[in-house]
C-alpha positions in Angstrom: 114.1 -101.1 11.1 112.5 -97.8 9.6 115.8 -95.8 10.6 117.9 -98.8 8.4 116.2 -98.3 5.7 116.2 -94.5 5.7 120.3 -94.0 6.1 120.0 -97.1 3.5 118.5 -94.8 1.3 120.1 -91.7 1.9 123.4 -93.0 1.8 122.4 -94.5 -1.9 120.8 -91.5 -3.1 124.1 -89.6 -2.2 126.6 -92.0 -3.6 125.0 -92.2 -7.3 124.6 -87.8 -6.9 128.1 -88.6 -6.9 128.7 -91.0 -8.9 127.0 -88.7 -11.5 128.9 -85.7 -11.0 132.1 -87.9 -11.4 130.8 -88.9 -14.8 130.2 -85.7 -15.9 133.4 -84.1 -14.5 132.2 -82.0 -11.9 135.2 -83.0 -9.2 133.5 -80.0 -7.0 130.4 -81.3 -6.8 131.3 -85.1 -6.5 133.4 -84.3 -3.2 130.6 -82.4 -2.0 128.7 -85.7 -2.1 131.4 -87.6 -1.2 131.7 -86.0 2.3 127.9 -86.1 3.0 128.7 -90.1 2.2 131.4 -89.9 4.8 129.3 -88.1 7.5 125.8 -89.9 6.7 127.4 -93.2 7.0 129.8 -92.4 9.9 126.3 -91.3 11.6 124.9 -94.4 11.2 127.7 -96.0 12.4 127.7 -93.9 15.9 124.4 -94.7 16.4 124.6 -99.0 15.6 127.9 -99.1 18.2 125.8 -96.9 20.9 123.0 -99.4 20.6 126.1 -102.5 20.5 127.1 -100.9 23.9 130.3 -99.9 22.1 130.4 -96.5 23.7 133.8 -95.3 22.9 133.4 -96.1 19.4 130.5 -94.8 19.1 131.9 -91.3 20.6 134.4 -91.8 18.1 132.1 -92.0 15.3 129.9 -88.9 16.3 133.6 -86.9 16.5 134.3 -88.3 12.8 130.4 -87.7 11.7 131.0 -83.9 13.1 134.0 -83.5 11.3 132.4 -84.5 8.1 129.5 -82.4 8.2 131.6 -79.5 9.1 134.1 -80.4 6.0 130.7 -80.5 3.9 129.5 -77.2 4.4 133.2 -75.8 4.3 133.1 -77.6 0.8 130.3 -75.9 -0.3 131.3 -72.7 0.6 134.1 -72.7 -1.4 131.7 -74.1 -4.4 129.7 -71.5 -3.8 132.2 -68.2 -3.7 
């Protein structure tokens, strides 16, 4: 229940960062966010099929959680130089 409401969080903390960023026209920054979104929620998601016994979607959902943590720090490296 503790690990709900932790992603719960996260995942809401992230998204108004975001939102934020959209608001004040910072594209960069909002897709930063936007992708940790994406790969916090995809996370979450590999780990409630796994305990489903939904294996192969749960594979899939690490794969996609990988990809988006990857894309995130590529995004910030191009923020950032």
């Amino acid at each position: 229940m503790k690990r709900n409401w932790i992603f719960g969080l996260l995942i809401t903390a992230v998204s108004i960062t975001s939102l934020v960023f959209i608001i004040l026209g910072n594209l960069n920054m909002a897709v930063l966010f936007m992708t940790a979104i994406f790969a916090l929620s995809n996370g979450y998601r590999a780990i409630s099929f796994k305990e489903k016994g939904f294996i192969r979607e749960a594979k899939w959902m690490r794969a996609m959680a990988i990809v988006f943590a990857v894309l995130f720090f590529v995004v910030l490296g191009l923020i950032l130089f």
